[in-house]
C-alpha positions in Angstrom: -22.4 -30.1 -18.1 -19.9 -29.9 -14.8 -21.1 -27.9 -11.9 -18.1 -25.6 -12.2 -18.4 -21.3 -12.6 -18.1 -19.6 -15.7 -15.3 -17.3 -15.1 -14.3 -14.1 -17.5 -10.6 -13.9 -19.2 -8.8 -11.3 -17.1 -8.5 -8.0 -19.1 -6.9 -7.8 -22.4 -3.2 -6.3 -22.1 -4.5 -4.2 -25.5 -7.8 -2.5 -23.6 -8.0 1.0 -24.0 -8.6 3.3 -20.5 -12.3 3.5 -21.2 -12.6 -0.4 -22.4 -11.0 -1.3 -19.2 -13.4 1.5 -17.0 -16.3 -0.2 -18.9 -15.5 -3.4 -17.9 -14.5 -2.7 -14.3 -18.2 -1.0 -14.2 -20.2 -3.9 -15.9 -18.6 -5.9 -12.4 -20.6 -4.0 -10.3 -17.3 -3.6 -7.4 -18.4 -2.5 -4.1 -14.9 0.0 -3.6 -12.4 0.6 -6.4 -9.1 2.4 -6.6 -8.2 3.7 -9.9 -4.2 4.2 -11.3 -2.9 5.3 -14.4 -0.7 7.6 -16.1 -2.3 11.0 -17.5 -1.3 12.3 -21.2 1.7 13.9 -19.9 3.2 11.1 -17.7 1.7 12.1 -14.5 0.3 9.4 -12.2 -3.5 9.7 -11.3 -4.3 7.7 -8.1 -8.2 8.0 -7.4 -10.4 5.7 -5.3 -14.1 4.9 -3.2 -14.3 4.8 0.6 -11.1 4.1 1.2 -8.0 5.7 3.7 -4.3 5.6 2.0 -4.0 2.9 4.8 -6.7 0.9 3.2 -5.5 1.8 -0.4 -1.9 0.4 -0.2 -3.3 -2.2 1.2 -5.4 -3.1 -1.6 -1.9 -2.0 -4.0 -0.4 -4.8 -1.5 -3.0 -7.6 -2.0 -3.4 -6.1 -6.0 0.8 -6.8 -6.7 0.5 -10.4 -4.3 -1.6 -11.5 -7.5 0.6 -10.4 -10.1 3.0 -12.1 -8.3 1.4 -15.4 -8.3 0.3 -15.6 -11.6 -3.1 -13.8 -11.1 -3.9 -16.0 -8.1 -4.9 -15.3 -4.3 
């Protein structure tokens, strides 16, 4: 067996909110920011020790590695 890391799949594009809460919890994350859409369309922006500063920054970094195919 090769030396490499075992890596997870990124997240299914079918999770459910809470399957995709669970999983983000199970990765023990030292700060998180949470976005999503409530039942009637609304956005829901919440996160942990973090300024708006900090937050869009993380949005910044977050939409750099969609960009590049889910890499940094």
């Amino acid at each position: 067996m090769n030396n490499e890391k075992v890596i997870s799949l990124p997240a299914s594009t079918n999770y459910t909110a809470e399957q995709a809460l669970q999983s983000a919890l199970q990765a023990e994350l030292a700060d998180v920011m949470i976005i999503g859409y409530d039942f009637e369309g609304e956005l829901f922006v919440r996160s942990s020790k973090m300024t708006r500063a900090e937050g869009l920054f993380m949005t910044e970094k977050a939409r750099h590695w969609a960009m590049t195919g889910g890499t940094e």
